[in-house]
KOLVOFI-81365 format. One record per atom (N, C-alpha, C): residue in three letters; chain; atom name; x, y, z. Coordinates in nm, 3 decimals, padded with zeros to 5 digits, always signed. Last residue first. Example, Ala and Ser with C-alpha at 12.3 -4.5 7.8 and 13.67 -1.06 7.14 Angstrom:
// residues 2
SITE  res  chain  atom        X        Y        Z
SITE  SER      A     N  +01.285  -00.225  +00.708
SITE  SER      A    CA  +01.367  -00.106  +00.714
SITE  SER      A     C  +01.290  +00.003  +00.787
SITE  ALA      A     N  +01.319  -00.569  +00.780
SITE  ALA      A    CA  +01.230  -00.450  +00.780
SITE  ALA      A     C  +01.320  -00.330  +00.780
END
This chain:
// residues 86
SITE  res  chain  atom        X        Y        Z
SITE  UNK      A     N  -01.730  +04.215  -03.683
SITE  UNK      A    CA  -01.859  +04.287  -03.684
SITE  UNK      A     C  -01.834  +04.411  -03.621
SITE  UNK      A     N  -01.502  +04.206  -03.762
SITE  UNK      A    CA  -01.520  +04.285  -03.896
SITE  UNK      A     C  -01.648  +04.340  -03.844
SITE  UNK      A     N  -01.371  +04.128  -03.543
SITE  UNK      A    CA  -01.315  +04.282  -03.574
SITE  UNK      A     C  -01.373  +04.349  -03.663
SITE  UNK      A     N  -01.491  +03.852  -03.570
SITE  UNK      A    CA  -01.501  +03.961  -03.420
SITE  UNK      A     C  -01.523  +04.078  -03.469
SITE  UNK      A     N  -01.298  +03.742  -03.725
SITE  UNK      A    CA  -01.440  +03.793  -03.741
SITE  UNK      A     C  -01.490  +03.834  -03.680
SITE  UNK      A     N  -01.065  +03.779  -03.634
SITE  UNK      A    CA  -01.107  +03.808  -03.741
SITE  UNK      A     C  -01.245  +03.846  -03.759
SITE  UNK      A     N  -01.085  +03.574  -03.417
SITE  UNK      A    CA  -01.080  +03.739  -03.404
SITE  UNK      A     C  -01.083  +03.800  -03.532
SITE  UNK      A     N  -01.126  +03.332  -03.554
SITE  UNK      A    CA  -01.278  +03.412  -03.490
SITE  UNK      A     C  -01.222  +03.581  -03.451
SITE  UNK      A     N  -00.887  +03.318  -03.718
SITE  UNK      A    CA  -01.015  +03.360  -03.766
SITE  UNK      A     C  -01.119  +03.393  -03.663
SITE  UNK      A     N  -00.718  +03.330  -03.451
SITE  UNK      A    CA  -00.668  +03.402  -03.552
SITE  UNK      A     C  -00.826  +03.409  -03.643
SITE  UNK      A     N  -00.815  +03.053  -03.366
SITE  UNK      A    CA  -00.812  +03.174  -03.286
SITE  UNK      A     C  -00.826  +03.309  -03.359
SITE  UNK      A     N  -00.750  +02.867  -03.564
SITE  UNK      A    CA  -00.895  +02.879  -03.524
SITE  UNK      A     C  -00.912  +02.991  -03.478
SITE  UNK      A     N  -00.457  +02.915  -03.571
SITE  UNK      A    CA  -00.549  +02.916  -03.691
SITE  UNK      A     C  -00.696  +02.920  -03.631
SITE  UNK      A     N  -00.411  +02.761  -03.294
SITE  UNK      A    CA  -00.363  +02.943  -03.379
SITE  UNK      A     C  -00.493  +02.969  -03.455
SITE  UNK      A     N  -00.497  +02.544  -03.332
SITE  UNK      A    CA  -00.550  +02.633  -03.241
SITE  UNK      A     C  -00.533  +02.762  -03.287
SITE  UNK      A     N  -00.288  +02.440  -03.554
SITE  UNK      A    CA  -00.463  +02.429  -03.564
SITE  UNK      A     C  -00.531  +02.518  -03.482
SITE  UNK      A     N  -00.098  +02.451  -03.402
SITE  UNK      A    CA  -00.096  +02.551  -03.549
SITE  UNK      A     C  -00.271  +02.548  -03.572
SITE  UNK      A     N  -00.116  +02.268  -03.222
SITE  UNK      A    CA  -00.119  +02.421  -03.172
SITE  UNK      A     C  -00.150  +02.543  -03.312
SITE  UNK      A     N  -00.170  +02.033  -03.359
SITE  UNK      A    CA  -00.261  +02.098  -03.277
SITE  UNK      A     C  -00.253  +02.216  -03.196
SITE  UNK      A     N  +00.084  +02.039  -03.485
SITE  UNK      A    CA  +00.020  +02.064  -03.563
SITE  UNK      A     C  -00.125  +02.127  -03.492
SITE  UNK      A     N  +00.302  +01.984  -03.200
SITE  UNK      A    CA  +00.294  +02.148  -03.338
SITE  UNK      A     C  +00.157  +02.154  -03.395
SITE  UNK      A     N  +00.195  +01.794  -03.107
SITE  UNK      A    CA  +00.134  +01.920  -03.044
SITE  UNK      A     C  +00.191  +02.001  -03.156
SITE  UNK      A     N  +00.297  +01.606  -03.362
SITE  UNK      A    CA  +00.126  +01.623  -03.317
SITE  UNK      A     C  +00.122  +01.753  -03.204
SITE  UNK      A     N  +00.542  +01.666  -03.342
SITE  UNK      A    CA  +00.482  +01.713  -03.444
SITE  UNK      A     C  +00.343  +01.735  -03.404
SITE  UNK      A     N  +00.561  +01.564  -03.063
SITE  UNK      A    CA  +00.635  +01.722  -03.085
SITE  UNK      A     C  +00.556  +01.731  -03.265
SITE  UNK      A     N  +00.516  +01.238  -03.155
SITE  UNK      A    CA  +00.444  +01.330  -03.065
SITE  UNK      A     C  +00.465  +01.479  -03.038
SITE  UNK      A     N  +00.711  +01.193  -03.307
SITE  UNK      A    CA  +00.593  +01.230  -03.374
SITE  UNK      A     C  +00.503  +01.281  -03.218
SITE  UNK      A     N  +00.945  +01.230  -03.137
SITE  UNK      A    CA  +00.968  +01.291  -03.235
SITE  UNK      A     C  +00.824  +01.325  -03.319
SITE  UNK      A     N  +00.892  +01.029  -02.945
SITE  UNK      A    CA  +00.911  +01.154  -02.876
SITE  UNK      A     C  +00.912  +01.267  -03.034
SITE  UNK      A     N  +00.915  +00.808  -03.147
SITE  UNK      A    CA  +00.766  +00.815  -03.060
SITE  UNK      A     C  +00.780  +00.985  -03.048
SITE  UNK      A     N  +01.171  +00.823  -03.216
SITE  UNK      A    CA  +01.075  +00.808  -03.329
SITE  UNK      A     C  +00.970  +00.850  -03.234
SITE  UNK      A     N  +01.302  +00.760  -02.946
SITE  UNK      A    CA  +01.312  +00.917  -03.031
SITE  UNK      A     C  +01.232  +00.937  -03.090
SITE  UNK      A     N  +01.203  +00.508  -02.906
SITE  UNK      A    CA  +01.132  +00.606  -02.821
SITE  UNK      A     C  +01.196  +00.767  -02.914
SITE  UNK      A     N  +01.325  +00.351  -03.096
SITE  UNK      A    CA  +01.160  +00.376  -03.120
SITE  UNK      A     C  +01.113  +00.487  -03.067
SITE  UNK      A     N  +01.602  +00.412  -03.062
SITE  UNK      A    CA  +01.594  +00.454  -03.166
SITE  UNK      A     C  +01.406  +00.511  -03.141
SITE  UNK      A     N  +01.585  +00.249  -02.820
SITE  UNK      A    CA  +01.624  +00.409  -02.817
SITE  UNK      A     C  +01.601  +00.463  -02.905
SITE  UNK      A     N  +01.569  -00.020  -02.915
SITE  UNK      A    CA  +01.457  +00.068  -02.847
SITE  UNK      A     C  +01.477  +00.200  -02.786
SITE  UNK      A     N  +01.776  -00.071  -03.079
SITE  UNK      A    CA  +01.659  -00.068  -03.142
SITE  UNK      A     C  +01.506  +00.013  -03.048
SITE  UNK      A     N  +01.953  -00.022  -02.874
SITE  UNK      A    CA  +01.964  +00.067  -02.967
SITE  UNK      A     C  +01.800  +00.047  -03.096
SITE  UNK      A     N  +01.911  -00.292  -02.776
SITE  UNK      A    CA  +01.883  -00.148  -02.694
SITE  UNK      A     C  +01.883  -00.014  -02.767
SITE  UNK      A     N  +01.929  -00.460  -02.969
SITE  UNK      A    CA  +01.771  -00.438  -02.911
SITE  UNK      A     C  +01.766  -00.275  -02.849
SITE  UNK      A     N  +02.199  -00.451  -02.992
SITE  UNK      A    CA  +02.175  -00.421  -03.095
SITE  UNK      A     C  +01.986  -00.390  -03.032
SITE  UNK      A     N  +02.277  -00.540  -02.726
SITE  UNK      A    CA  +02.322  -00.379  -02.778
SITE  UNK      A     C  +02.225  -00.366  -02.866
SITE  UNK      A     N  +02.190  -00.825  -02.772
SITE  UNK      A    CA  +02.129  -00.708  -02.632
SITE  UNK      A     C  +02.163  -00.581  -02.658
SITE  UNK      A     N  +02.371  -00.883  -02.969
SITE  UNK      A    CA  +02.194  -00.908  -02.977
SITE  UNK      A     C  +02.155  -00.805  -02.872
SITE  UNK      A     N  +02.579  -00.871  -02.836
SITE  UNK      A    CA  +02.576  -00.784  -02.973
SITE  UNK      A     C  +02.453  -00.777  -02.958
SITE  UNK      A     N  +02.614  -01.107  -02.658
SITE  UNK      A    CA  +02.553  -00.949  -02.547
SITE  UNK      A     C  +02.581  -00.849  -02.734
SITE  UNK      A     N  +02.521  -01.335  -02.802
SITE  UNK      A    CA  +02.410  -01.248  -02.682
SITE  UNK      A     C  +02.400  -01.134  -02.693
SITE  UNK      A     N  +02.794  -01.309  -02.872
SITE  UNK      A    CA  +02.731  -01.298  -02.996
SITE  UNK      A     C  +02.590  -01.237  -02.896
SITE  UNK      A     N  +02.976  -01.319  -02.647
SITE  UNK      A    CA  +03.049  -01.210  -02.743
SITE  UNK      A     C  +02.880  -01.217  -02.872
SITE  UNK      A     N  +02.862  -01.563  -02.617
SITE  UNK      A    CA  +02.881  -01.489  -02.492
SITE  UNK      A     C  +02.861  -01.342  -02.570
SITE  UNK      A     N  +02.949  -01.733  -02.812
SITE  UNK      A    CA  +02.797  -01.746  -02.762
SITE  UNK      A     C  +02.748  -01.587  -02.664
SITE  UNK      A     N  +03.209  -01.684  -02.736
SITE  UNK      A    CA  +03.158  -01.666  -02.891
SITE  UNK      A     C  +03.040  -01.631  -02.820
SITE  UNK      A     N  +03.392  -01.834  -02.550
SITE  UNK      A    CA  +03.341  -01.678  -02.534
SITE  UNK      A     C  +03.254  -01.633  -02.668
SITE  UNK      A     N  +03.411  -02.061  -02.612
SITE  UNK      A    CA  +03.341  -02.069  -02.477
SITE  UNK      A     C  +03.305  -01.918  -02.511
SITE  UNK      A     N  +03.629  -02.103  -02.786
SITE  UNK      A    CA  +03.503  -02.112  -02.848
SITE  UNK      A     C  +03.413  -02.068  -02.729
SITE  UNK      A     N  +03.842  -01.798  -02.825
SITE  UNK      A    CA  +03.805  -01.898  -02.782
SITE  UNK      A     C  +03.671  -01.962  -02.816
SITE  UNK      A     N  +03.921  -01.531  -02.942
SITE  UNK      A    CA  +03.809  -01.525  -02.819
SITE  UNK      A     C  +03.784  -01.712  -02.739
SITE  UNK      A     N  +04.081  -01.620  -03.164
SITE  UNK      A    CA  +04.157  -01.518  -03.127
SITE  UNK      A     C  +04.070  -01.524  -02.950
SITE  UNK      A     N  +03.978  -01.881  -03.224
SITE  UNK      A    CA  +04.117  -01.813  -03.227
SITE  UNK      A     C  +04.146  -01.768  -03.110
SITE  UNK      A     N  +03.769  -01.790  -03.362
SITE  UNK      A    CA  +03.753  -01.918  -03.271
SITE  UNK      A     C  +03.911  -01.906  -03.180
SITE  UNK      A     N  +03.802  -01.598  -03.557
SITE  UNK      A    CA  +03.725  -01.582  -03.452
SITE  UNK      A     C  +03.731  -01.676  -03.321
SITE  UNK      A     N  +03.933  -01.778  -03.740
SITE  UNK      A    CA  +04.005  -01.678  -03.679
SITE  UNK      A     C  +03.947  -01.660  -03.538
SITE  UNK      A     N  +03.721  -01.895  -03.809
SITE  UNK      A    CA  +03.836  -01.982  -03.774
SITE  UNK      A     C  +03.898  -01.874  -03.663
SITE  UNK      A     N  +03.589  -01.700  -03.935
SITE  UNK      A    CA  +03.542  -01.811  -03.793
SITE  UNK      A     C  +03.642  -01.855  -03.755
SITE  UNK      A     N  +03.746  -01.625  -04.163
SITE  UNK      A    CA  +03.701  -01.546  -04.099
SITE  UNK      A     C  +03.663  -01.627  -03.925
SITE  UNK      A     N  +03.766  -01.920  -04.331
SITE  UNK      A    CA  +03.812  -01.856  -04.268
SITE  UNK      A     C  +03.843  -01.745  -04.145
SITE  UNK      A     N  +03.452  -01.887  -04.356
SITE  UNK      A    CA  +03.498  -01.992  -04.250
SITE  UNK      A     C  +03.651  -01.945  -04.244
SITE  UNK      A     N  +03.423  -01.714  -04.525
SITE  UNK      A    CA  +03.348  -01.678  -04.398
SITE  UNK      A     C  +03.346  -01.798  -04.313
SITE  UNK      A     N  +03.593  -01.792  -04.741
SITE  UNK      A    CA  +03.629  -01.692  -04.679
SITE  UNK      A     C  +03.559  -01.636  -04.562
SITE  UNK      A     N  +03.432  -02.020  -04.852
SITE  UNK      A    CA  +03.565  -02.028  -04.811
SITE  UNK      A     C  +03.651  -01.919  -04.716
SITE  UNK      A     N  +03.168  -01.863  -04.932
SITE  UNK      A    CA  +03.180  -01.951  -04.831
SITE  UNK      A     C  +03.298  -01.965  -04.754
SITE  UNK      A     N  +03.250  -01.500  -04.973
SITE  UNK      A    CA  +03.223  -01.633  -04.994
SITE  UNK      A     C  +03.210  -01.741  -04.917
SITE  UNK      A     N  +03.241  -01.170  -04.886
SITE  UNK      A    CA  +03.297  -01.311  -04.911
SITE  UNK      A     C  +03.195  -01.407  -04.935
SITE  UNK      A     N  +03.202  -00.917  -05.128
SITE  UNK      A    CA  +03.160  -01.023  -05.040
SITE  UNK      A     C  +03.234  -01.127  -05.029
SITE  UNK      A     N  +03.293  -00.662  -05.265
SITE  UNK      A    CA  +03.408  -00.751  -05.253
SITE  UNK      A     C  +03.309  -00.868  -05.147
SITE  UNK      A     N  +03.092  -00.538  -05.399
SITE  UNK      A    CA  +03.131  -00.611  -05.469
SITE  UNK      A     C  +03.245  -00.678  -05.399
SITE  UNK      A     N  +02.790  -00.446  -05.358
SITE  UNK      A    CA  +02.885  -00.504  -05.258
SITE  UNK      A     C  +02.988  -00.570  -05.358
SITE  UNK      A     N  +02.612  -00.423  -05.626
SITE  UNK      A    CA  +02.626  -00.349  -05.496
SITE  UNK      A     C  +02.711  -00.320  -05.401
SITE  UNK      A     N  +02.805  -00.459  -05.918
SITE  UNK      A    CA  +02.723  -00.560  -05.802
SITE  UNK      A     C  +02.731  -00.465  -05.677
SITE  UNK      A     N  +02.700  -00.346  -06.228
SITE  UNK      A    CA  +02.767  -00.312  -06.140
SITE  UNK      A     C  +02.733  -00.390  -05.986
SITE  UNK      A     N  +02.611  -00.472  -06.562
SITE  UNK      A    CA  +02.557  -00.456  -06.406
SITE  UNK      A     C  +02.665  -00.471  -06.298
SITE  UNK      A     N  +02.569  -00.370  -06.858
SITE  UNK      A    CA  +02.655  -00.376  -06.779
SITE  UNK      A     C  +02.612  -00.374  -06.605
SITE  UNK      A     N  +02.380  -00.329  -07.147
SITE  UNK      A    CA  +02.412  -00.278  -07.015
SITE  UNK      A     C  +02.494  -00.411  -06.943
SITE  UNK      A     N  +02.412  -00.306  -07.519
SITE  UNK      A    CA  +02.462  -00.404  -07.360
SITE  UNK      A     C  +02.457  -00.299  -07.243
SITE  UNK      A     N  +02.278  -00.277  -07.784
SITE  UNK      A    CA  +02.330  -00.205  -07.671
SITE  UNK      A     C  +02.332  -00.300  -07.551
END
């Protein structure tokens, strides 16, 4: 029996085709604006990396007061319980 391996990405380029690709790039923005055009991706790409953290933060901190309010419930809920039985 032969398996057969399907490649994740299957159209990637290649060397020949990711200097093509540059070429173009060099082109179309010039070489002076690359460096420029590549920074300010890096500075989007951080800012979105630190909008993303603070949701993640704001997101486990709303679980932690859920769970310490469900905990309070729950504590509350048994001592009146046991209040009612004496």
């Amino acid at each position: 029996m032969s398996v057969s391996v399907t490649p994740l990405f299957p159209g990637l380029p290649g060397g020949p085709e990711v200097l093509v690709v540059l070429l173009i790039l060099v082109l179309l923005f010039g070489a002076n604006k690359i460096p420029k055009l590549a920074r300010s991706t890096g500075q989007a790409m951080g800012e979105f990396k630190r909008g993303r953290e603070e949701i993640e933060d704001e997101l486990s901190q709303m679980e932690d007061e859920k769970e310490s309010e469900d905990a309070e419930s729950t504590t509350s809920t048994s001592s009146e319980t046991s209040t009612e039985a004496n």
